[in-house]
Jmol script that loads the backbone (N, CA, C; Angstrom):
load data "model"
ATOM      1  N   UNK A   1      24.674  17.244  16.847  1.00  0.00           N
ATOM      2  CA  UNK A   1      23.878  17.932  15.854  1.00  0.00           C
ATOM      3  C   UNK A   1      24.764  18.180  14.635  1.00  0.00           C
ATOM      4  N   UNK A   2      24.216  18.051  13.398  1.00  0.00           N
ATOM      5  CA  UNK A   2      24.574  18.580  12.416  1.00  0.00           C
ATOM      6  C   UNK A   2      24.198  19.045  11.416  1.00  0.00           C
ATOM      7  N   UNK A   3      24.725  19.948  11.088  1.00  0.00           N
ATOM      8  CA  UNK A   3      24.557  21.002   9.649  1.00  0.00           C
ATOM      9  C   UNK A   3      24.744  20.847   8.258  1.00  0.00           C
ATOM     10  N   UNK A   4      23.915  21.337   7.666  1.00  0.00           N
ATOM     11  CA  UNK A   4      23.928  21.375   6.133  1.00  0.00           C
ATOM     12  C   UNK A   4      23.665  22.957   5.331  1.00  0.00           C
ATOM     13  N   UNK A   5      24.537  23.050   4.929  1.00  0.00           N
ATOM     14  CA  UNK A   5      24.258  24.508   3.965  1.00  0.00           C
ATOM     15  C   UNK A   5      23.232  24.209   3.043  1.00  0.00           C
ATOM     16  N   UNK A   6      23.090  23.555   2.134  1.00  0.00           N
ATOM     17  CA  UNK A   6      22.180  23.513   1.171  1.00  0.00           C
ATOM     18  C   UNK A   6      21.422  22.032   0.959  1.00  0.00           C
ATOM     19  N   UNK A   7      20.609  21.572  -0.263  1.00  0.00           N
ATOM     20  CA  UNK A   7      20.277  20.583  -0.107  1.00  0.00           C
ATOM     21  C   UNK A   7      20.938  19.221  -0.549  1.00  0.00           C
ATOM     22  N   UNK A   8      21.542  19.343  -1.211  1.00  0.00           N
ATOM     23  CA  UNK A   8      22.588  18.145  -1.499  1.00  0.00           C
ATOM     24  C   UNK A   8      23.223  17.906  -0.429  1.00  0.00           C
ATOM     25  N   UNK A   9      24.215  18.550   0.342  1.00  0.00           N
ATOM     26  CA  UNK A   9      24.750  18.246   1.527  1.00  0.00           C
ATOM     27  C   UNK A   9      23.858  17.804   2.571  1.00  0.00           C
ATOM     28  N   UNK A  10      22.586  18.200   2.663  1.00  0.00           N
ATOM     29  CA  UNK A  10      21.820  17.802   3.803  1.00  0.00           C
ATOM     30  C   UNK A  10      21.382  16.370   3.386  1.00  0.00           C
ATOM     31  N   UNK A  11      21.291  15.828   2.485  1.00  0.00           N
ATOM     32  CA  UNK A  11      21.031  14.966   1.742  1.00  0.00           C
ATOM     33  C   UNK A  11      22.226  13.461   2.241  1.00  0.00           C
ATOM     34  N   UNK A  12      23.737  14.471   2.453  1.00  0.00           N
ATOM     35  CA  UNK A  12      24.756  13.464   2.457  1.00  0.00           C
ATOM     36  C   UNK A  12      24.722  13.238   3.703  1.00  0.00           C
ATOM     37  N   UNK A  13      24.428  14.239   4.600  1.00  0.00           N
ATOM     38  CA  UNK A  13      24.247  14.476   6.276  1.00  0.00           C
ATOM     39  C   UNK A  13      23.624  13.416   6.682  1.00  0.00           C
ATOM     40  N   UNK A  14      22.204  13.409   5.977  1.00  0.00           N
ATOM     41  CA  UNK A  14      21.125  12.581   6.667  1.00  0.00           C
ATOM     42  C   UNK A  14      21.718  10.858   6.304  1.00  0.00           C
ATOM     43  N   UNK A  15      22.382  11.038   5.483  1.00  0.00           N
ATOM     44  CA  UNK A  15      23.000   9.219   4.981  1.00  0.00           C
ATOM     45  C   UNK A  15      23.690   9.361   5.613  1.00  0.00           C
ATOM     46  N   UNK A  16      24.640   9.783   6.197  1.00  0.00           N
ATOM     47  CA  UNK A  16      25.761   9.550   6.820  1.00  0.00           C
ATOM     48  C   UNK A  16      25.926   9.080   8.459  1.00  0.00           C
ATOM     49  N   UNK A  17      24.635  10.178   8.808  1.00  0.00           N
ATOM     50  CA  UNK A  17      24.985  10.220  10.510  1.00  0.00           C
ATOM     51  C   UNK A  17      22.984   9.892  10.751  1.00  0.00           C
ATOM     52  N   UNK A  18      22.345   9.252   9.743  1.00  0.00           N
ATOM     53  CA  UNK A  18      20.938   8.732  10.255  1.00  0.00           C
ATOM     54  C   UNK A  18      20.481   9.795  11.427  1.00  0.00           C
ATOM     55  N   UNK A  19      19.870  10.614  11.257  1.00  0.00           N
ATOM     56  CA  UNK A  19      19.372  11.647  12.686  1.00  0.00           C
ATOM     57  C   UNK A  19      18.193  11.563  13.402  1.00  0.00           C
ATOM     58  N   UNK A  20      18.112  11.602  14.157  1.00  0.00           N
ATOM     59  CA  UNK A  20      16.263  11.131  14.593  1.00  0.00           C
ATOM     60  C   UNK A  20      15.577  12.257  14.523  1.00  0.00           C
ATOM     61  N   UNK A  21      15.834  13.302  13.805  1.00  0.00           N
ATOM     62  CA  UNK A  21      14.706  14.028  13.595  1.00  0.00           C
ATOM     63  C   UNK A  21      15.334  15.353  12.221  1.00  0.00           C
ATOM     64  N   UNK A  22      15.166  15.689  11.713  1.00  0.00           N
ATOM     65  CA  UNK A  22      15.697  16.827  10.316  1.00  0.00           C
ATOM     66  C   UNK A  22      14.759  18.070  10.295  1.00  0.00           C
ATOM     67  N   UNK A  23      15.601  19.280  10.794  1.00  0.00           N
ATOM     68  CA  UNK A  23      14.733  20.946  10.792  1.00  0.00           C
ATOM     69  C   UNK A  23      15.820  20.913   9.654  1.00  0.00           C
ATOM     70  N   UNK A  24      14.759  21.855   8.552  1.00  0.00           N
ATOM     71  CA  UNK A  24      14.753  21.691   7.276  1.00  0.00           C
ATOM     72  C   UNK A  24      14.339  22.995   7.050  1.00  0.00           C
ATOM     73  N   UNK A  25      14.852  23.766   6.391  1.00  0.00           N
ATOM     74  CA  UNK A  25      14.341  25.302   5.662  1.00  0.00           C
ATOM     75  C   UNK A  25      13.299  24.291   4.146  1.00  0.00           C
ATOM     76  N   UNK A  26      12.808  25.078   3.478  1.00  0.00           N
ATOM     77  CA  UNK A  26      12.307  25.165   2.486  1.00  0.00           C
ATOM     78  C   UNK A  26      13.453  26.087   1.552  1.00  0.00           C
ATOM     79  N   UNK A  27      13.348  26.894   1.841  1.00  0.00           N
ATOM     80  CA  UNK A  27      14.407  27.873   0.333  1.00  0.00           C
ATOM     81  C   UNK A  27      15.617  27.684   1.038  1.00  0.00           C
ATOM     82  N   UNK A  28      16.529  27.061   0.259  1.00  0.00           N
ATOM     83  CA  UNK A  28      18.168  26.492   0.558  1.00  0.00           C
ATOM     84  C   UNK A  28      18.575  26.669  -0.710  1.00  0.00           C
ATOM     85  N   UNK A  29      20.156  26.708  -0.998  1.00  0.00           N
ATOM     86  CA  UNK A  29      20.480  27.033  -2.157  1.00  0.00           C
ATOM     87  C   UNK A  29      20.671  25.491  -2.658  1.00  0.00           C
ATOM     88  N   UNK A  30      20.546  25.599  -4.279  1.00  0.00           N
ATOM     89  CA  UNK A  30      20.485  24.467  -5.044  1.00  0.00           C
ATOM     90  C   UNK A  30      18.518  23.456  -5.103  1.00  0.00           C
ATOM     91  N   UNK A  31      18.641  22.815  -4.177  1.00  0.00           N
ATOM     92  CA  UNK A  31      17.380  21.723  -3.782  1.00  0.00           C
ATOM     93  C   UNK A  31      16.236  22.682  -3.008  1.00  0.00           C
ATOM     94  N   UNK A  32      15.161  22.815  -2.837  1.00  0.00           N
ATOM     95  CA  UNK A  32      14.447  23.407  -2.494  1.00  0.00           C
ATOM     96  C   UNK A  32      14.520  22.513  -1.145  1.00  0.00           C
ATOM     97  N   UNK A  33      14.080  22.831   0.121  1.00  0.00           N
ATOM     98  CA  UNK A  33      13.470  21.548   1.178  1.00  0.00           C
ATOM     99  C   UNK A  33      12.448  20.741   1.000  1.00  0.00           C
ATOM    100  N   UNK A  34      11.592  21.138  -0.083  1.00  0.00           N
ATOM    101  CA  UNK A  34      10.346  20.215  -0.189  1.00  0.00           C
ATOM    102  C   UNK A  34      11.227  19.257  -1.147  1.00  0.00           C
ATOM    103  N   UNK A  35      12.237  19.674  -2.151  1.00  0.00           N
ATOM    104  CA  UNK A  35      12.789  18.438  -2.691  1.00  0.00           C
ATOM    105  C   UNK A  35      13.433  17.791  -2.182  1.00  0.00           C
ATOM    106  N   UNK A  36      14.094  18.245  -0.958  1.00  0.00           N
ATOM    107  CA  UNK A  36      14.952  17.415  -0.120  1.00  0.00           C
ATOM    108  C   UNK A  36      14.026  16.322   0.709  1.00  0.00           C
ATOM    109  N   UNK A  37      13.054  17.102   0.827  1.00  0.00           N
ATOM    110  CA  UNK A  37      11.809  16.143   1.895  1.00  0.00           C
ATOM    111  C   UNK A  37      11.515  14.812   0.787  1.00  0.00           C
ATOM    112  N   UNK A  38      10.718  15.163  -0.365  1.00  0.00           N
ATOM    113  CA  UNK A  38      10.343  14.552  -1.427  1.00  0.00           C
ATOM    114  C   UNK A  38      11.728  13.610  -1.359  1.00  0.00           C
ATOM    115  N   UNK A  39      12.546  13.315  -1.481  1.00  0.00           N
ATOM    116  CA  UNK A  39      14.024  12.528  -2.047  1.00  0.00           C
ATOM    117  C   UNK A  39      13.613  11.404  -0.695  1.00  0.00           C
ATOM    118  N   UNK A  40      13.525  12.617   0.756  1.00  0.00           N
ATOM    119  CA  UNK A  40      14.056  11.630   2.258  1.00  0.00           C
ATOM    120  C   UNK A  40      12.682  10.810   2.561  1.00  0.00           C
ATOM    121  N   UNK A  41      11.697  11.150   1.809  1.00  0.00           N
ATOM    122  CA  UNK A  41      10.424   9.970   1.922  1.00  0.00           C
ATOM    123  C   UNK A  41      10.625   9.199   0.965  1.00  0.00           C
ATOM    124  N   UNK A  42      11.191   9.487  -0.469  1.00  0.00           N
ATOM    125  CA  UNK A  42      10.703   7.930  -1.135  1.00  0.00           C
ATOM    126  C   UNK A  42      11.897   7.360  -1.209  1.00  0.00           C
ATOM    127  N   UNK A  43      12.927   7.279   0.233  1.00  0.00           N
ATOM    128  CA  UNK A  43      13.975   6.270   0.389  1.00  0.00           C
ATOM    129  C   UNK A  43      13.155   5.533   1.754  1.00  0.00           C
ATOM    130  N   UNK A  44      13.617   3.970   1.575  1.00  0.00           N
ATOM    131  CA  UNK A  44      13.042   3.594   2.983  1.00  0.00           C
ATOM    132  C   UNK A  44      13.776   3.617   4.556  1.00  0.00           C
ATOM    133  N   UNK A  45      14.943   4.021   3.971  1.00  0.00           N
ATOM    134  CA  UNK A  45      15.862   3.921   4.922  1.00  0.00           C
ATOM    135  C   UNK A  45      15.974   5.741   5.687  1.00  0.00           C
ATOM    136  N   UNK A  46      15.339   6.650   4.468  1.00  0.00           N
ATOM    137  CA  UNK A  46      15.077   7.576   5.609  1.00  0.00           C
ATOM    138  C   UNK A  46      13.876   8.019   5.190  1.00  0.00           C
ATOM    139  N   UNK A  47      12.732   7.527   5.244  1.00  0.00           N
ATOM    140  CA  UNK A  47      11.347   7.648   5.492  1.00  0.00           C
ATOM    141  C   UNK A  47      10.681   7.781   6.750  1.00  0.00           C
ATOM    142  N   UNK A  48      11.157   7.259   7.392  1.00  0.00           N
ATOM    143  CA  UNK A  48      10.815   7.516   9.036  1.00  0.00           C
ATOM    144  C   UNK A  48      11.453   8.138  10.058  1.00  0.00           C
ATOM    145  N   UNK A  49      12.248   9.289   9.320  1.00  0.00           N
ATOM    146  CA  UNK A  49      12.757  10.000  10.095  1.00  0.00           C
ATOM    147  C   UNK A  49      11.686  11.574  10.472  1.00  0.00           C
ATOM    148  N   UNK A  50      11.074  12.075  10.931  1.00  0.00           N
ATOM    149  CA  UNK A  50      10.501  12.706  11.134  1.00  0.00           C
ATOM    150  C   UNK A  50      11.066  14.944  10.560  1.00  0.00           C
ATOM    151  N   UNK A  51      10.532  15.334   9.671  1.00  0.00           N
ATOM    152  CA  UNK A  51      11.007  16.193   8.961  1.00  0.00           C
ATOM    153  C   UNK A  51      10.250  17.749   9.724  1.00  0.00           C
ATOM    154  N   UNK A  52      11.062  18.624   9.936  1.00  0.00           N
ATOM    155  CA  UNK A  52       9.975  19.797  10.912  1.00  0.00           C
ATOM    156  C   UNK A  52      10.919  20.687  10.129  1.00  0.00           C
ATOM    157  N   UNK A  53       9.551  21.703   9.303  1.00  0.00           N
ATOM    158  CA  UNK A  53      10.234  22.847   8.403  1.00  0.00           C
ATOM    159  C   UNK A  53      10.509  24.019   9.237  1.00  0.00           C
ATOM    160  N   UNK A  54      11.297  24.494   9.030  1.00  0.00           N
ATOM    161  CA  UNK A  54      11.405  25.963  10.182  1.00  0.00           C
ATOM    162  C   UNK A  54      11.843  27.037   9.011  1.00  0.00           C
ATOM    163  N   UNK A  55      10.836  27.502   8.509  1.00  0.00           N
ATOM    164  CA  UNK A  55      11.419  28.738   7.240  1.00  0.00           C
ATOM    165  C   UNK A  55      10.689  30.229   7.567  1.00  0.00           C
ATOM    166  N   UNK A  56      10.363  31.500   6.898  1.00  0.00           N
ATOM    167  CA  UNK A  56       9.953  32.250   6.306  1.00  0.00           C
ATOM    168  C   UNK A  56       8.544  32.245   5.771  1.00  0.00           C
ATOM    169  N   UNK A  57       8.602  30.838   4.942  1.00  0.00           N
ATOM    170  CA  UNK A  57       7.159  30.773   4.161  1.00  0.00           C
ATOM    171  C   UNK A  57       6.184  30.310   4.944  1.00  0.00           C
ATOM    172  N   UNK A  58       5.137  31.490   4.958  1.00  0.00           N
ATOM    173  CA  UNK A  58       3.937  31.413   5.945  1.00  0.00           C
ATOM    174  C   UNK A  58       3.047  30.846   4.900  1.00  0.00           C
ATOM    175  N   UNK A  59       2.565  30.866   3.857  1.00  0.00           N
ATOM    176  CA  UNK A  59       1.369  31.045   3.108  1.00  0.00           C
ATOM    177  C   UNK A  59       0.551  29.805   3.463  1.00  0.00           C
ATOM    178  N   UNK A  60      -0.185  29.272   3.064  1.00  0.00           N
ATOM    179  CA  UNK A  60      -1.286  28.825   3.789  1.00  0.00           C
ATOM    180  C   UNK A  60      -0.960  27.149   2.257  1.00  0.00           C
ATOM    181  N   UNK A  61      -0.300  27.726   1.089  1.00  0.00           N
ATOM    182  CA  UNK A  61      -0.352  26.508   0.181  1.00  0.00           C
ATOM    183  C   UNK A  61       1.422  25.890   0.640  1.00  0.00           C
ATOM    184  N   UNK A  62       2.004  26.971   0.678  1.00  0.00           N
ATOM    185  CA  UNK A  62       3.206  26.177   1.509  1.00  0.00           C
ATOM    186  C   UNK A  62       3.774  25.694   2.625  1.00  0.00           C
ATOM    187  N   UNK A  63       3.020  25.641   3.775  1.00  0.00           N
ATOM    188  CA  UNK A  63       2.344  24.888   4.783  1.00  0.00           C
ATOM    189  C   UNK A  63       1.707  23.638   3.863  1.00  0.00           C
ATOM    190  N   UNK A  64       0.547  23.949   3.344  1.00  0.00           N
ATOM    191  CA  UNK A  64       0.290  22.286   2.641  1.00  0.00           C
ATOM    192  C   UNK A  64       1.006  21.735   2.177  1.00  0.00           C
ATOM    193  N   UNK A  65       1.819  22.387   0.904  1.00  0.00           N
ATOM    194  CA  UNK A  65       2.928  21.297   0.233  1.00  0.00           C
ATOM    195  C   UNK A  65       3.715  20.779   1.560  1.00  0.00           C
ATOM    196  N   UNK A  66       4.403  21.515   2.257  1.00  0.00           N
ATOM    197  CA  UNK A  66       5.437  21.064   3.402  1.00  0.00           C
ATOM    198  C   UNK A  66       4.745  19.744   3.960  1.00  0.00           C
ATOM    199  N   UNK A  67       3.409  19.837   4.618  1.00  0.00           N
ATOM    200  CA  UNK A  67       2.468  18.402   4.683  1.00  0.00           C
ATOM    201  C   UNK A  67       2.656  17.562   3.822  1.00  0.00           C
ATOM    202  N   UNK A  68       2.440  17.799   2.800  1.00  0.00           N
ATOM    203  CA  UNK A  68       2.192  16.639   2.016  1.00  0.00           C
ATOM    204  C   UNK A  68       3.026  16.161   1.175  1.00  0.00           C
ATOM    205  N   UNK A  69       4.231  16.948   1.327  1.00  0.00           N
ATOM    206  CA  UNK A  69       5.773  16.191   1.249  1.00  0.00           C
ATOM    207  C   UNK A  69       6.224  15.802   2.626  1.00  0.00           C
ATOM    208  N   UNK A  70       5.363  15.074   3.476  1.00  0.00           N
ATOM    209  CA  UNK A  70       5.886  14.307   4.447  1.00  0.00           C
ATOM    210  C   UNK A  70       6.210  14.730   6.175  1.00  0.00           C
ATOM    211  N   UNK A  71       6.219  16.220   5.999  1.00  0.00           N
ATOM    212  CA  UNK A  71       6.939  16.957   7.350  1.00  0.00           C
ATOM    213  C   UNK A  71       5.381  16.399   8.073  1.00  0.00           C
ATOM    214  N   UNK A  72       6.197  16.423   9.379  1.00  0.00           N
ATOM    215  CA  UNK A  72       5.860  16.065  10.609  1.00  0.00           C
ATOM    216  C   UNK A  72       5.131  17.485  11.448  1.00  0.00           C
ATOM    217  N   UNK A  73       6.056  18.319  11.319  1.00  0.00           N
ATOM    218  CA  UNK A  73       5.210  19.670  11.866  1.00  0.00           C
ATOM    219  C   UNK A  73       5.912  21.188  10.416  1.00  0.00           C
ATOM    220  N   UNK A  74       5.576  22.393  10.729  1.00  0.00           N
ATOM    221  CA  UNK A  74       5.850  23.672  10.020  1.00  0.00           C
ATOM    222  C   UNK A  74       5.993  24.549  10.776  1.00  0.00           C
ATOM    223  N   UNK A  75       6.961  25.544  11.026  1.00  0.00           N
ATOM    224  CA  UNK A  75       7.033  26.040  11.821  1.00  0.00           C
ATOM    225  C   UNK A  75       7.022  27.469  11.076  1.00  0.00           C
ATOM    226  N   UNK A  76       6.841  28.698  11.014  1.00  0.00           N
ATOM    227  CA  UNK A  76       7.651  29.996  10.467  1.00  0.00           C
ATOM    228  C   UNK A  76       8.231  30.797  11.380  1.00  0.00           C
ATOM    229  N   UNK A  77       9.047  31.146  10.693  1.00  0.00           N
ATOM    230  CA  UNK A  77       9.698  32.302  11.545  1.00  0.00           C
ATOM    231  C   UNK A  77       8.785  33.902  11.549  1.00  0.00           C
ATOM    232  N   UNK A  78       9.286  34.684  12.235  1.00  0.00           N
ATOM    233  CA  UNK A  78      10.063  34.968  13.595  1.00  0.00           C
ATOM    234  C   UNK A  78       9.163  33.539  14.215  1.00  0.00           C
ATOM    235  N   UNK A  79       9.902  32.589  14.807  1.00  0.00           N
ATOM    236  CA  UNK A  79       9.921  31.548  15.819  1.00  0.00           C
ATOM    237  C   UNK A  79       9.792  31.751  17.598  1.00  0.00           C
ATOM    238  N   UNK A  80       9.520  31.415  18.123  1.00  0.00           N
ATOM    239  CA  UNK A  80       9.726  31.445  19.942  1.00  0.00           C
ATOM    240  C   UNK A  80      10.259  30.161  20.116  1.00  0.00           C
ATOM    241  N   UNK A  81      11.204  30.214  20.775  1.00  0.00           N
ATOM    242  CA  UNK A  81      12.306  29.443  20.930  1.00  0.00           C
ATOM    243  C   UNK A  81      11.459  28.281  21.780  1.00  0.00           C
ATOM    244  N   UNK A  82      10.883  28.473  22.528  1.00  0.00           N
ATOM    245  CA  UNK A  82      10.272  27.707  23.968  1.00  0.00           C
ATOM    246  C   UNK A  82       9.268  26.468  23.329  1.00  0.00           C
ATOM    247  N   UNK A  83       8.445  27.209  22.045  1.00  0.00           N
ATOM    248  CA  UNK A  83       7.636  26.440  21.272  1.00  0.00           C
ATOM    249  C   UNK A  83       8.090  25.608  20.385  1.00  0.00           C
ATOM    250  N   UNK A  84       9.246  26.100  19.685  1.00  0.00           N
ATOM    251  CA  UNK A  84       9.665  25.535  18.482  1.00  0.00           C
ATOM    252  C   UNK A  84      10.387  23.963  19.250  1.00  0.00           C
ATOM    253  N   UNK A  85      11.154  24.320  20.755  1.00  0.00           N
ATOM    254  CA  UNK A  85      11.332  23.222  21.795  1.00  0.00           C
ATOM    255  C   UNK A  85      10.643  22.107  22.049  1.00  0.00           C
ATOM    256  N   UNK A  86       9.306  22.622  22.421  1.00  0.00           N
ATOM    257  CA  UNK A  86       7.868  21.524  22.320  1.00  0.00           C
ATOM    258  C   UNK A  86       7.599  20.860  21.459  1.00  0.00           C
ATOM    259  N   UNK A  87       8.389  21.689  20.406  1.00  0.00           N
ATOM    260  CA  UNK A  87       7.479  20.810  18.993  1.00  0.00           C
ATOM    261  C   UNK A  87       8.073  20.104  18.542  1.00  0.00           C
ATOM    262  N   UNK A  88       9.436  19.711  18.468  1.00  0.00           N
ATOM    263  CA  UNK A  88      10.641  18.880  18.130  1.00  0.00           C
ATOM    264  C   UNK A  88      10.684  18.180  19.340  1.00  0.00           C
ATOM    265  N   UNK A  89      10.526  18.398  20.418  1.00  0.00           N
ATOM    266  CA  UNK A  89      10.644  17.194  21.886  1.00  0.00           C
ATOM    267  C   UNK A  89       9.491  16.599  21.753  1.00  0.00           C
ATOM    268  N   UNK A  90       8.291  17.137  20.875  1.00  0.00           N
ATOM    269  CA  UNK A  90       6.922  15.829  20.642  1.00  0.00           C
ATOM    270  C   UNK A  90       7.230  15.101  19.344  1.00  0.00           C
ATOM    271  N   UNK A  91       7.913  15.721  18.447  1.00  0.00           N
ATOM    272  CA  UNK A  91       7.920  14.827  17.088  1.00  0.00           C
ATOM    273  C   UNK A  91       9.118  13.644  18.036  1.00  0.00           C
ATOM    274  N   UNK A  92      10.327  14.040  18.428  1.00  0.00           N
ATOM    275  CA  UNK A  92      10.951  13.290  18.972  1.00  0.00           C
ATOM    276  C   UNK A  92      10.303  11.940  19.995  1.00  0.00           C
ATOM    277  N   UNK A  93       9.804  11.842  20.778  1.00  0.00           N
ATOM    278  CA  UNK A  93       8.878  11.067  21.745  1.00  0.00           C
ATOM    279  C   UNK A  93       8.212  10.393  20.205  1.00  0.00           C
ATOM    280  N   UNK A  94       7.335  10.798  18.965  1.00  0.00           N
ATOM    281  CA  UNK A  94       6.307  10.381  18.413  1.00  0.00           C
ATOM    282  C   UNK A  94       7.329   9.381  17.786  1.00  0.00           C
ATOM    283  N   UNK A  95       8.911   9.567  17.554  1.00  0.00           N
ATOM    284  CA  UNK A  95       9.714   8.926  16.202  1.00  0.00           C
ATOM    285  C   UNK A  95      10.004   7.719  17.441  1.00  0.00           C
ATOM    286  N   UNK A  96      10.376   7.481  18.476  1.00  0.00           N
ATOM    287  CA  UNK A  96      10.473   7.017  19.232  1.00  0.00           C
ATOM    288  C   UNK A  96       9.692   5.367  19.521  1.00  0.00           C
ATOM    289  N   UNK A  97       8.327   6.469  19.829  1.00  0.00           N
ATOM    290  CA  UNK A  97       7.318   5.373  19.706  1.00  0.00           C
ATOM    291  C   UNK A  97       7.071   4.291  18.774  1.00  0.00           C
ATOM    292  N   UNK A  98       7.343   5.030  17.167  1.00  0.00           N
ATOM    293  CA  UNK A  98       7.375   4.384  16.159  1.00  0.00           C
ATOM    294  C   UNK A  98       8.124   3.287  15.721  1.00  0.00           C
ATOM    295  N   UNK A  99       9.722   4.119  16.372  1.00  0.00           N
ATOM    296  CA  UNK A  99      10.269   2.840  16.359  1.00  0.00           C
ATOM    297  C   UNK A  99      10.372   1.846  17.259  1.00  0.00           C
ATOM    298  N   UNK A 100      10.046   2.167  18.114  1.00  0.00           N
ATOM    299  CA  UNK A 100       9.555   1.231  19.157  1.00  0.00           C
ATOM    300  C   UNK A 100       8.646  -0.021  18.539  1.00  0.00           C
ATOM    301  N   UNK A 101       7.644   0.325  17.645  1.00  0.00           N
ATOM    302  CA  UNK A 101       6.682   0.071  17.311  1.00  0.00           C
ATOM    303  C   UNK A 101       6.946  -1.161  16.297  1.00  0.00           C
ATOM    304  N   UNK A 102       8.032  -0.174  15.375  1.00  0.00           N
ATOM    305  CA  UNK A 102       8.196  -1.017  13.933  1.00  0.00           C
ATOM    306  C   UNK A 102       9.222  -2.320  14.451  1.00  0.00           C
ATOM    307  N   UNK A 103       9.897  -1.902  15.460  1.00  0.00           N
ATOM    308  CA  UNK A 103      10.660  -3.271  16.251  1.00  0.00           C
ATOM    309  C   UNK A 103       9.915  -4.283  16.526  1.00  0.00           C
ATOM    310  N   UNK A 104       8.865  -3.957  17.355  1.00  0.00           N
ATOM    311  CA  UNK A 104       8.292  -5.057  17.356  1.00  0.00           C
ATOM    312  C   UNK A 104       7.623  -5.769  16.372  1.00  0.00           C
ATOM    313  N   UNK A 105       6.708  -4.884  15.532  1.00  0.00           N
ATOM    314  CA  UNK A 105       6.684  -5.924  14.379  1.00  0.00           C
ATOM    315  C   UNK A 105       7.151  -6.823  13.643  1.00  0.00           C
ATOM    316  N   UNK A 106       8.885  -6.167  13.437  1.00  0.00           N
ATOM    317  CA  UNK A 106       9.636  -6.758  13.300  1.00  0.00           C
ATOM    318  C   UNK A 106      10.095  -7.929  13.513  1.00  0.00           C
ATOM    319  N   UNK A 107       9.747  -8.118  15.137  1.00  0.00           N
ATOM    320  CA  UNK A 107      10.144  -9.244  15.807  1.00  0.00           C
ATOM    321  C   UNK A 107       9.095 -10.662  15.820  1.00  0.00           C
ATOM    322  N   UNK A 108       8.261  -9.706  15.680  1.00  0.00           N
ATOM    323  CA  UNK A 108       6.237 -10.854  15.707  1.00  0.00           C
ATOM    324  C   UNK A 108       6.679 -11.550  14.035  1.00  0.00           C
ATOM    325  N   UNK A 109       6.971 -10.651  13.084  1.00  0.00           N
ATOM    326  CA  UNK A 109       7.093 -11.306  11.686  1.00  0.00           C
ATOM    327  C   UNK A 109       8.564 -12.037  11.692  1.00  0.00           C
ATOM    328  N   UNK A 110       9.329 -12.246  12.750  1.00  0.00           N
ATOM    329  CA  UNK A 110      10.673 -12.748  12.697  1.00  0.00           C
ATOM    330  C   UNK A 110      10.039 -14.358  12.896  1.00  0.00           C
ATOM    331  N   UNK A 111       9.483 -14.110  14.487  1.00  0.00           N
ATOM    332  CA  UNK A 111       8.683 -15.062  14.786  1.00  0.00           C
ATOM    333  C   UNK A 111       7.958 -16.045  14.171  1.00  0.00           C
ATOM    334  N   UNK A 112       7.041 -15.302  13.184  1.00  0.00           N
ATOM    335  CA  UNK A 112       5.721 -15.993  12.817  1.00  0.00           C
ATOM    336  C   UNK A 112       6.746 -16.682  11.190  1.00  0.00           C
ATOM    337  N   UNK A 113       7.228 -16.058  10.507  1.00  0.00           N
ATOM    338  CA  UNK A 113       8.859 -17.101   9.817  1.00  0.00           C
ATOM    339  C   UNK A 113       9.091 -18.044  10.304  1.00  0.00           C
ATOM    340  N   UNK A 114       9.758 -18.144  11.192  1.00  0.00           N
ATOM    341  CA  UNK A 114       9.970 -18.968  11.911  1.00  0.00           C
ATOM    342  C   UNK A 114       9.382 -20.275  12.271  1.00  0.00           C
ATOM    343  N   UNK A 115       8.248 -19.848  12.891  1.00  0.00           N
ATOM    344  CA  UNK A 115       7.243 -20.923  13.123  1.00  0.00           C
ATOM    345  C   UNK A 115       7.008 -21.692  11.631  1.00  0.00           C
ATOM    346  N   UNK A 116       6.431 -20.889  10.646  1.00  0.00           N
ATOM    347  CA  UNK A 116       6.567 -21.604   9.428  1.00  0.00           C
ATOM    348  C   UNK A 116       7.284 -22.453   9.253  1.00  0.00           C
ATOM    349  N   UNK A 117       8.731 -22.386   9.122  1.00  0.00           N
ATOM    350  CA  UNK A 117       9.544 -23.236   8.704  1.00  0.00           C
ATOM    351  C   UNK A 117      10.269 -24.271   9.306  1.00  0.00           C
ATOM    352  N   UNK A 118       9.712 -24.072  10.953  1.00  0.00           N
ATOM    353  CA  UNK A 118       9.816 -25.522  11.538  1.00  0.00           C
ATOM    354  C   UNK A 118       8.693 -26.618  11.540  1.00  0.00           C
ATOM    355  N   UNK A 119       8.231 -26.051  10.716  1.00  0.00           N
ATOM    356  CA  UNK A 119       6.985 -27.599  10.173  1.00  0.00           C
ATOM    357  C   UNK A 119       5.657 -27.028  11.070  1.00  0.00           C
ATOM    358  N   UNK A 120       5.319 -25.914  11.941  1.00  0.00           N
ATOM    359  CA  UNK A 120       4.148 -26.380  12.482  1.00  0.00           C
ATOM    360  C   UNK A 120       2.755 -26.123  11.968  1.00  0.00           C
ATOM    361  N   UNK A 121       3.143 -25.461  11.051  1.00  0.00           N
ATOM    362  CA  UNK A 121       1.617 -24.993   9.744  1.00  0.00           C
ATOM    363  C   UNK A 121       1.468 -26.084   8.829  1.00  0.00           C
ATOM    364  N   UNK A 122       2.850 -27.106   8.775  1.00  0.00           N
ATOM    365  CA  UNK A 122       2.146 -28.100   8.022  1.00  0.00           C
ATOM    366  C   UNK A 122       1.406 -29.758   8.339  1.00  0.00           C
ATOM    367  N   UNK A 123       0.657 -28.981   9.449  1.00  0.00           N
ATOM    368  CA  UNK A 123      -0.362 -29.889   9.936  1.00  0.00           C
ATOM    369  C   UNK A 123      -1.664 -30.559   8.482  1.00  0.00           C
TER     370      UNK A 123
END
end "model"
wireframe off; spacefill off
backbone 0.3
color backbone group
């Protein structure tokens, strides 16, 4: 596991050591977390890492923004430890699947290349 004080550093964290999953405050000093979120979706290399906010802010529009800058789940504090467990061991299993997922595509479009260019489409 690793740590980040604020959002620039979490920023260098997530390039550095790729994590399969990022608990993320919202109010951090410097970067807000929704800007940190906003930055880690429109890279492709960490777009599919799955983002779970764990802050303070309950309100009902910062819950949405947190959505719709990308997070996976929202959590607020005061937290229960047992839940906040569940909810990061399901985003975990879901990032899993995905990549499970995007591999294989991967491999079907490696494939279907392939086939192309050994002549058999040009029937």
């Amino acid at each position: 596991m690793q740590t980040a004080r604020n959002g620039a550093e979490a920023l260098r964290v997530v390039k550095t050591f790729a994590p399969d999953l990022i608990l993320l405050d919202v109010m951090m000093p410097g970067q807000s977390g929704f800007d940190v979120a906003a930055t880690l979706q429109g890279d492709p290399d960490t777009q599919h890492i799955p983002i779970v906010f764990l802050t303070a802010l309950a309100a009902d529009e910062s819950k949405a923004q947190g959505f719709e800058m990308g997070a996976r789940d929202y959590v607020t504090k005061p937290f229960n430890f047992d839940e906040l467990g569940a909810r990061l061991r399901a985003r975990l299993r879901e990032k899993r699947a995905e990549d499970a997922l995007r591999a294989r595509q991967a491999e079907l479009r490696s494939k279907l290349v392939g086939e192309r260019h050994d002549g058999k489409d040009d029937a």
